[in-house]
N, C-alpha and C positions, 0 to 999 in steps of 0.2 A: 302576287308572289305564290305562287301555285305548288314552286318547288318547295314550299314550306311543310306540304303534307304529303310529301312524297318517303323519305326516309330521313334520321340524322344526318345521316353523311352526307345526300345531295345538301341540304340547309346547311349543316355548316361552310360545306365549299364554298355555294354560293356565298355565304356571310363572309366569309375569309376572304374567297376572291372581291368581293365589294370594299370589303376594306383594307386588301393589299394595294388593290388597283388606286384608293383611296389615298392612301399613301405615297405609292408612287407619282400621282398625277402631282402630289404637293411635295415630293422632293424636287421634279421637276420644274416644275413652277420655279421653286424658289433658287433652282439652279441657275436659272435662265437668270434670274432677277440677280443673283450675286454675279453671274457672268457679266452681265450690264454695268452693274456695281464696279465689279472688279478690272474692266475694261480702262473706266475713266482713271479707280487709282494706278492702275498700270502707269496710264499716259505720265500719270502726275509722276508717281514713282521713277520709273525707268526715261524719263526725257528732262523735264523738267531740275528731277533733285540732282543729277549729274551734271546739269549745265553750270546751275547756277553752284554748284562744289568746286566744279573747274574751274569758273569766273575768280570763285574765290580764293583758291589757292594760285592761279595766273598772277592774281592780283598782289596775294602774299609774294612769293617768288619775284615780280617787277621791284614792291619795293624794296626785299633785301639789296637785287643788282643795284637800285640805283644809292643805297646807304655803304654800297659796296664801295661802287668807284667814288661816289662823294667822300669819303672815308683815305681812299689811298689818294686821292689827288690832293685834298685839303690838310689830311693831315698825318699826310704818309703811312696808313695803317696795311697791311697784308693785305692782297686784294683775294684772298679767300674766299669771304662769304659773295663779293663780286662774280667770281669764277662759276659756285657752285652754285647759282640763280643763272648765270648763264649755258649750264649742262642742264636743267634740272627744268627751265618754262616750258620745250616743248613739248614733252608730252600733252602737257595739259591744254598748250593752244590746241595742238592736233586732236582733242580730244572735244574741244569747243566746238573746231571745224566738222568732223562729222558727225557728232551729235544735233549741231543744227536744223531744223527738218522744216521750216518755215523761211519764207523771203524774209523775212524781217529779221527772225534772228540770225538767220545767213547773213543779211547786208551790216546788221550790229558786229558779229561776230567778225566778218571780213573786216568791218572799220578798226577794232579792236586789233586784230590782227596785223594790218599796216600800220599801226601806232607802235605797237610791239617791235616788228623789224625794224620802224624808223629810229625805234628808240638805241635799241642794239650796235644799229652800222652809227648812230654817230657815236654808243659809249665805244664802240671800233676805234674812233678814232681820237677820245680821248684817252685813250688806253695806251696810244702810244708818246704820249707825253711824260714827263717826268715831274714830279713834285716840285712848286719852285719856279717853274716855266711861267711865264709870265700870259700864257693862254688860259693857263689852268683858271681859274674864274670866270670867265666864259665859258670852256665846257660846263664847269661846276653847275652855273646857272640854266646850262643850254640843256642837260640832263635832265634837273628838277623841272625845266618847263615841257620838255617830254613825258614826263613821268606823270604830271598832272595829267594832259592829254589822256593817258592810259585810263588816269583814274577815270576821268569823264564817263570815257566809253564806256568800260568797267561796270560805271552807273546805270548808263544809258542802257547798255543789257541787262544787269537785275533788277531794274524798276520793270522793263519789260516782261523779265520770266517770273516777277513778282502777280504782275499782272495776269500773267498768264497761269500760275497757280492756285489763285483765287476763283478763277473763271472754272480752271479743272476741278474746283475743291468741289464749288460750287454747283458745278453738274452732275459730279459722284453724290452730293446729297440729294438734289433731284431723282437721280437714277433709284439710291436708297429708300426714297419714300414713298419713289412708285412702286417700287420693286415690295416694300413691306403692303403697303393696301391692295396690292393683287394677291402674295401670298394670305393675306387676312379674310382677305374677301373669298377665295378658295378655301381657306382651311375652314370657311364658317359653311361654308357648301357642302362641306367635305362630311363637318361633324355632323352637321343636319341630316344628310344622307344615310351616314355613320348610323345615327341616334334612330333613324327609320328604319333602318336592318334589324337592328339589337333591339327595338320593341317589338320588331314580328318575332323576331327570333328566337325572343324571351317567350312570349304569349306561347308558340309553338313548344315548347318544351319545359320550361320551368313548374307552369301548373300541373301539369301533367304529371310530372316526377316528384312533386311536392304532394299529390295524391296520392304514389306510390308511398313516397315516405314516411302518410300519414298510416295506410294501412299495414305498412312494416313494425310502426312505432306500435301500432295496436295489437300485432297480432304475437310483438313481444311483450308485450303487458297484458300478455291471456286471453285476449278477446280474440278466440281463434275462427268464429265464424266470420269473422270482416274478411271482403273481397275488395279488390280494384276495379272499380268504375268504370264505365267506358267514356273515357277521356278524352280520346281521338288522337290527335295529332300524330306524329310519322310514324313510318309504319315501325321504326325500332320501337319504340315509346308501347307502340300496341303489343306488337310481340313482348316485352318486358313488364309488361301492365300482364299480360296473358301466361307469363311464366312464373309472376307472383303468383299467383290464383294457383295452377295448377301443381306448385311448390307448398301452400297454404294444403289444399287436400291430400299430398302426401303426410304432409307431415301431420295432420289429421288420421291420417291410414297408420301412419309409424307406432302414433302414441296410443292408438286402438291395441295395435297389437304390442306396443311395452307394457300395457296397461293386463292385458290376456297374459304377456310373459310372465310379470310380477303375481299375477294369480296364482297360474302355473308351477312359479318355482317358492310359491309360500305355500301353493299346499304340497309338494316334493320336502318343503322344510319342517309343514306339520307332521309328517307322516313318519318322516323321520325322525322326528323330535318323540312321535306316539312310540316307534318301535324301539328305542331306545330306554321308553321307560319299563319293559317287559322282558322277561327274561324266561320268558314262555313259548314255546314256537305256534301250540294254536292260537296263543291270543294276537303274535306278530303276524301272522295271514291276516285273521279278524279286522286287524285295525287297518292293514295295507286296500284290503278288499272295501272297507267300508265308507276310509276316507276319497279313494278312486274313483268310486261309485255317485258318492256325494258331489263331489268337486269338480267332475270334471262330467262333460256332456256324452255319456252313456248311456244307455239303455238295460248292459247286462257288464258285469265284472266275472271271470273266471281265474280264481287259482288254483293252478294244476303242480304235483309237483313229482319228481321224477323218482318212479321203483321199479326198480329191475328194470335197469333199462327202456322203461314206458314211460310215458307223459298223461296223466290222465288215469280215472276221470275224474272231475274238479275236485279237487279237494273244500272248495270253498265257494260261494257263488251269492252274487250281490244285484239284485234286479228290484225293479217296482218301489224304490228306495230304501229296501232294506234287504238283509241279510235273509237269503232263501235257506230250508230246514232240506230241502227236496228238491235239487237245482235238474238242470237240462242233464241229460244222460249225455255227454261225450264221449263220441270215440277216443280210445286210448293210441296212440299212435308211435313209432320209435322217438328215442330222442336224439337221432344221429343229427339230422338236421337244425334240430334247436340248438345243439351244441355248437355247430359250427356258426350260427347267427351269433350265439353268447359271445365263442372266443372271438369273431369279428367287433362285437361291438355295436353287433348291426339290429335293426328291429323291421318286421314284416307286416303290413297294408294293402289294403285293396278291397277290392267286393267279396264277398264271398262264394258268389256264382263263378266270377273269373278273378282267381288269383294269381299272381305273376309265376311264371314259368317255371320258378327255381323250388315253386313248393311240393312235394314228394305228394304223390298220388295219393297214400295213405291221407296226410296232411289234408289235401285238397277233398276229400271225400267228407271227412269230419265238420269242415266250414260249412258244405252245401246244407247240410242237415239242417244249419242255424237260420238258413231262408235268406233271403234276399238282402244283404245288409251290407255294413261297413266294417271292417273289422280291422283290430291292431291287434300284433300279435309281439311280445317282448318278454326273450326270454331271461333266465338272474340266475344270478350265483354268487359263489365265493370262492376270491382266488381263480384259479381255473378249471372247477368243480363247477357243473350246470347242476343245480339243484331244484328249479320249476321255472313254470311261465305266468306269464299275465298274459288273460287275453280277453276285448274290451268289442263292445260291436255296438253301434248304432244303426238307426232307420238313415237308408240313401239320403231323405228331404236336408240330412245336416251335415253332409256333403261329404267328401273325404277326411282321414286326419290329417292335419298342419303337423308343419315340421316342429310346434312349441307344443303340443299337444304331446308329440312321441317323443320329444325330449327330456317331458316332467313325466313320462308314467319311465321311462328309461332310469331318468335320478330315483323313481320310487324302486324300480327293479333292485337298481345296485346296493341301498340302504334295506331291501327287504332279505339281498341274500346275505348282506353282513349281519343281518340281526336276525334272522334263522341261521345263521350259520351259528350265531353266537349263540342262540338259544339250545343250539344242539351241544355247544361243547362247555355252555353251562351245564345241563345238564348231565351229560357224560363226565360231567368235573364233580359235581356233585354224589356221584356213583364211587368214583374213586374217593373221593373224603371220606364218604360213608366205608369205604373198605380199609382205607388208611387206619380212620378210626378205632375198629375192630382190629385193625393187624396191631397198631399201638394199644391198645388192651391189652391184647391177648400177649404181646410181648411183655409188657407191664406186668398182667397176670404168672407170666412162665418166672419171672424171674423171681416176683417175689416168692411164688411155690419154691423156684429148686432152691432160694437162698434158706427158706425155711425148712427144707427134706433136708439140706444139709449140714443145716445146725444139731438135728438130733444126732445122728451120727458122730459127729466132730466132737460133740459133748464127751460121748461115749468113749472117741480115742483118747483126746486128755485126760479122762478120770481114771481109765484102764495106764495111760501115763504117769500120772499122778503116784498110781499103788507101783506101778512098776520102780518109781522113782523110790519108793517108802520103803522099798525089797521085802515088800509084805510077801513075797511068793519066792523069796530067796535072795543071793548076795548077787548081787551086778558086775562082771569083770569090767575091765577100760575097755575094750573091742564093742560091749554090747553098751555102756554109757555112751558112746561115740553114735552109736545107731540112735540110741533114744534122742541125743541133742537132734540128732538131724530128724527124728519123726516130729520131736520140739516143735524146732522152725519153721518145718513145711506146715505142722498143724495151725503153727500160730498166722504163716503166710495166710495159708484158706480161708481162717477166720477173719482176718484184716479184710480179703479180698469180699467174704459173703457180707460183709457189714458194709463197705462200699459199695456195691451191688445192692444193697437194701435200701443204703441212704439214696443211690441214684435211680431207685424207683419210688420211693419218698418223693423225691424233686421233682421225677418226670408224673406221680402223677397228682403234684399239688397236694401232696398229705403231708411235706417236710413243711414243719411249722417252726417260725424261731419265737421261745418265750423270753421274753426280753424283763430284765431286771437290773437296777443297779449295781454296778460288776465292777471290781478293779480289773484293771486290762493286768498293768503290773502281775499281779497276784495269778491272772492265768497263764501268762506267759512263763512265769515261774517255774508253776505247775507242770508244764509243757516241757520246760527246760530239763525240768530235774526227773521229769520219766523217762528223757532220753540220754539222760547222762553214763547210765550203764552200755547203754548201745554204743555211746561214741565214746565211752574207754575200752569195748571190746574193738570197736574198728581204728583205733590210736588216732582218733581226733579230737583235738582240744575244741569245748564247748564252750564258749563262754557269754555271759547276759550283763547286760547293764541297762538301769532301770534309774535314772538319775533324780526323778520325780519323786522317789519313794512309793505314791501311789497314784491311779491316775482313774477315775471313775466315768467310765461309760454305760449309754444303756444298751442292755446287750445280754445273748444268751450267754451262758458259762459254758455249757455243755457243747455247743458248736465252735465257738470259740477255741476250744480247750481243743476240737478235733479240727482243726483248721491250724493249728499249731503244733499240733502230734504233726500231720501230716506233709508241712512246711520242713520243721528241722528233722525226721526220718529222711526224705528227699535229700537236705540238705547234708548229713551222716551218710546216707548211703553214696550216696555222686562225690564222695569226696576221699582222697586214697589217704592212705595211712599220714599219720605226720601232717597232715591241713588241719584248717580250723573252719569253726562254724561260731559266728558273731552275733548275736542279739541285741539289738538294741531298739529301745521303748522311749520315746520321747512325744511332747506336748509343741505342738505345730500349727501354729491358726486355730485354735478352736478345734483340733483333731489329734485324737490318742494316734499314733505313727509307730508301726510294729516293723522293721528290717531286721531280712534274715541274709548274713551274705555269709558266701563259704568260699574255697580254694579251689572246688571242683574240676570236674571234666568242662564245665558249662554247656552250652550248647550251639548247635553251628547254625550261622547266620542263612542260610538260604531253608532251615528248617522252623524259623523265629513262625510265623504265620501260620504254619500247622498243628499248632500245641495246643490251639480250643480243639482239637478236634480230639473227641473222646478216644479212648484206648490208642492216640498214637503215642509213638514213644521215639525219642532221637536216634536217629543209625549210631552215635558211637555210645548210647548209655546198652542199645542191643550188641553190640560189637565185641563190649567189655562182658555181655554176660550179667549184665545186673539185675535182678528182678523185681519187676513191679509192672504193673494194670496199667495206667495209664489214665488211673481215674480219678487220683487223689488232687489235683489240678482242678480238674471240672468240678468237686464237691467245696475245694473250696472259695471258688469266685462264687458259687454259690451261697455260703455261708457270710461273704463280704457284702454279698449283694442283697441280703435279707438281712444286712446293718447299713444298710443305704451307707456304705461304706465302696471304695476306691481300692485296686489290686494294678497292679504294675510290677515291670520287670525286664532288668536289665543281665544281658549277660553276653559273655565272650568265650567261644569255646578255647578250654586250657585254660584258662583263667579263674574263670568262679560266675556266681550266678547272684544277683542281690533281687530280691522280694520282698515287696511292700505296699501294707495294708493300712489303710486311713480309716480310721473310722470318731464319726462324732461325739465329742466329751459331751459330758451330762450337760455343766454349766453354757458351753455354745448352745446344745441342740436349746434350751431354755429361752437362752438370751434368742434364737431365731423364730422361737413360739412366740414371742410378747413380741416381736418387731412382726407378725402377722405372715411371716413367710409361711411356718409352720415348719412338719418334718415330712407332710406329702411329696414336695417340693425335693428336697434334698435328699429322699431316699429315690423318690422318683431316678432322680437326674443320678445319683449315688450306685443306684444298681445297676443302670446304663454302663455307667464308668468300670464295673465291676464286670459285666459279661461281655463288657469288649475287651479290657485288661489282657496282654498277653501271658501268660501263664512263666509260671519259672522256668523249668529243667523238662524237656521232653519225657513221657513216662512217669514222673515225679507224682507222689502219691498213691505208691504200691503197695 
């Protein structure tokens, strides 16, 4: 069997065609042999069981005719079932008659047959007698001896096709049993044949591919130096033996180079990890340059980076394994060219004797200087800003750069110009903080001078006030008291405003200190109340406080308090027209002193709620009306809230009124939260939060 080693697909034919052909021979076979079989049951079936059916029902059929006319002669019964035996026999004779296929049963069958007729023409002629006739007993008798006759014959042919069904039975089993030990005898030829195909056919390819499978199984369990054998058998078997193997050192080649990737893009992650921790631009080159150098199969590192329009000469330079003091002198060259490699995306390789076409003569002049080598050239930036290049060269022996090679100095590119980029606009950030810083002095400085240049003065108009008001220098008409009120107000306006202005450079610059002491809130509130009581009976609004506690002790400064309260119901007095009222009320809430101030006022308008932290603004309708005031009294006191790790809120509707309120923690709470270990870090912390995000009252409020 030769064709064995020829390919699969000839061996299988061949095996298929030996066992179709196998097959076939023993259906035919056994065709044959059931044909034989089925021959002799034919005879039996189709001759035989039809004779003797017909015999039998002829035979039924005679003896109802003769119980027929025995019936009407004897004893005058309906010759009915007579009649319908005489319509109805012959089918069945004529069906004896040509079914017969043999002398004998022909000569039985004709005897039968003239028995039948003779029986009929004589009931003929007893048929025409009448009941009573004195013949009638003679036919009677002369019938039933015809009728026996019938039966005889009757007999005499199905002992015969009795006979004759045995003999057929009898040679269908002969047929049957040769017919099974031929097809036995062939299908035993058949398998033996069979079982000689399927053991070359197995030998031919089983082993062979169970070799295969062994070295499959190994070379997934790690053992990647295992190879397929030479096995032999067809030529698929070899070719498929032969495309393991060479599938086997691919994927040896793959894992070489995932193994080079993984290097590759861990040191692109250390690099990036180093430049990240630096916020220095020379130490961000240093470390790009040094781990480049290290990591990756170099000879020389160059970072160049780009002034006035030039590229060069290096800024930095990485050879012999470290960091050179006094690197190659390179040509400096434009950076038009590099730029456009940047915005591509792109990076540049080759020799350095012949570099590719696209490199600017300048460019190309530069390389040759470096001698005979390999070089990568990748240029970095940030954003779309070229800020320098990398450029990396080895000795020819180590061959070109690989596409993983220029893809990890490319990732180190792109993290070098984000982190020079960063380093630069740290630094320039750091430039502006520094001058921030001195502008907020100096602004810090100017204020507290002019608030102070204008104190001395101011002193001087109210005391000069004061005697004018005493008429130390003579009588005062109503025209010139009228002037004094109004020099009055605006003196005392300035003054509110210079001591606001003091306190909001106290705040801004961390010199406002609150001295905190056991305080009745009550009692400042009080206080606060009744210094504005003249104010809001000169502007006809009802003041009124309620204090239902009697007293209520927190710890807390007096003195900010007391101006955090000036400054609330002034606001509230001033924003509020004639005939409104202004409401106080002091009540003990969770563990917190609760100070609300509401009034009738103008309020404030809803699309202006969000800009009231914002120093010096003031509401369009409180400017509208002509009201005056800074816009500072608001900001000093969330202030003041917020250095009681205390809570500021506020609701208001404009034309309706404005309600403000100030949380701040009783003695007994802040105690009881020291001994449960919270402390009062905690709640001033989170307290003054609550207090400089607090939206403020009344636009301008605190003039």
């Amino acid at each position: 069997m030769k064709w064995l080693n020829r390919s699969v697909g000839t061996a299988l034919r061949h095996t298929f065609a030996v066992l179709v052909s196998l097959v076939l021979l023993s259906g035919i076979v056994a065709a044959v042999e059931s044909q034989r079989h089925g021959a002799a049951l034919d005879r039996l079936v189709e001759y035989n069981v039809p004779l003797r059916l017909n015999n039998f029902k002829l035979r039924s059929t005679m003896g109802d005719a003769t119980r027929g006319l025995r019936n009407y002669l004897l004893f005058e019964q309906p010759k009915t079932t007579y009649l319908q035996a005489r319509n109805s026999y012959q089918p069945f004779l004529d069906a004896l008659v040509t079914q017969a296929d043999q002398s004998e049963e022909r000569r039985l069958v004709g005897d039968l047959e003239r028995k039948v007729v003779d029986w009929f023409s004589y009931a003929s002629q007893a048929e025409r007698l009448r009941p009573g006739d004195p013949e009638v007993p003679e036919y009677a008798e002369g019938s039933r001896v015809r009728y026996e006759a019938i039966l005889r014959a009757g007999d005499a042919l199905e002992t015969h096709l009795g006979r004759r069904t045995e003999a057929l039975y009898e040679e269908s089993m002969r047929e049957r049993l040769w017919g099974l030990a031929g097809v036995v005898v062939f299908a035993l030829a058949a398998v033996v044949l069979a079982l000689l195909v399927a053991v070359r056919t197995y030998r031919a390819l089983v082993p062979p591919l169970g070799a295969m499978g062994e070295t499959l199984r190994r070379l997934t369990a790690g053992e990647h130096e295992t190879r397929v054998p030479d096995v032999g058998g067809p030529t698929e078997i070899r070719q498929l033996g032969s495309a393991i193997n060479l599938l086997a050192e691919e994927s040896d080649r793959l894992r070489r180079a995932e193994r080079e990737r993984a290097r590759l893009a861990e040191v692109a992650y250390e690099t990036a990890a180093r430049i990240r921790q630096t916020l220095d631009a020379d130490a961000v080159v240093r470390e790009a340059a040094s781990l480049l150098g290290a990591r990756l199969p170099a000879d020389q590192v160059f970072i160049q980076l780009v002034r006035d329009g030039t590229i060069g000469p290096a800024e930095l330079e990485w050879a012999g394994g470290r960091l050179v003091d006094q690197g190659t002198a390179l040509l400096p060259v434009p950076s038009e060219q590099a730029e456009r490699l940047y915005l591509q995306g792109a990076a540049s390789s080759g020799s350095t004797l012949d570099p590719p076409s696209y490199v600017p003569e300048t460019a190309v002049r530069a390389l040759r200087l470096l001698g005979d080598r390999q070089y990568l050239f990748v240029p970095f930036g940030a954003g779309g800003q070229l800020l320098g290049t990398i450029l990396l060269t080895r000795d020819n022996s180590r061959g070109p750069w690989q596409t993983e090679e220029i893809e990890a100095v490319k990732s180190v590119g792109t993290d070098l110009g984000r982190g020079l980029d960063q380093a630069r606009l740290y630094g320039r950030e750091r430039e502006l903080v520094e001058e921030l810083r001195a502008l907020d002095a100096a602004k810090t400085d100017f204020m507290s001078t002019v608030s102070h240049e204008l104190r001395s003065p101011l002193t001087s108009i109210a005391g000069y006030l004061e005697i004018l008001r005493d008429e130390d220098a003579g009588d005062i008409n109503p025209a010139q008291d009228r002037m004094l009120d109004a020099i009055e107000r605006n003196t005392t306006r300035l003054r509110l405003l210079i001591e606001d202005l003091l306190t909001l450079s106290r705040i801004e610059s961390g010199a406002f200190r609150t001295v905190k002491q056991r305080t009745d809130l009550c009692a400042v509130v009080e206080g606060a109340v009744t210094s504005m009581r003249p104010a809001a009976a000169k502007a006809a609004v009802e003041l009124e406080m309620d204090c239902p506690t009697g007293s209520l002790m927190i710890d807390g400064d007096p003195n900010q308090l007391d101006r955090a309260m000036v400054n609330l119901l002034s606001n509230a007095v001033k924003f509020t027209r004639a005939g409104g009222r202004v409401e106080v009320l002091v009540t003990l809430e969770d563990g917190y002193g609760v100070v609300r101030v509401s009034d009738t006022g103008i309020g404030i308008p809803a699309d202006e709620m969000q800009r009231l932290s914002t120093r010096f603004f003031r509401a369009s309708n409180a400017t509208e009306l002509s009201i005056p005031g800074t816009g500072l009294g608001l900001s000093i006191v969330r202030s003041i809230v917020a250095n009681h790790s205390g809570t500021f809120d506020l609701q208001s509707r404009e034309g309706e009124g404005t309600t403000v309120t100030m949380r701040i923690q009783t003695c007994t709470a802040k105690l009881a939260a020291e001994g449960d270990g919270s402390g009062d870090g905690s709640g001033g912390a989170g307290a003054g939060a609550g207090g400089a995000s607090g939206e403020p009252a009344e636009a301008g409020e605190g003039a």
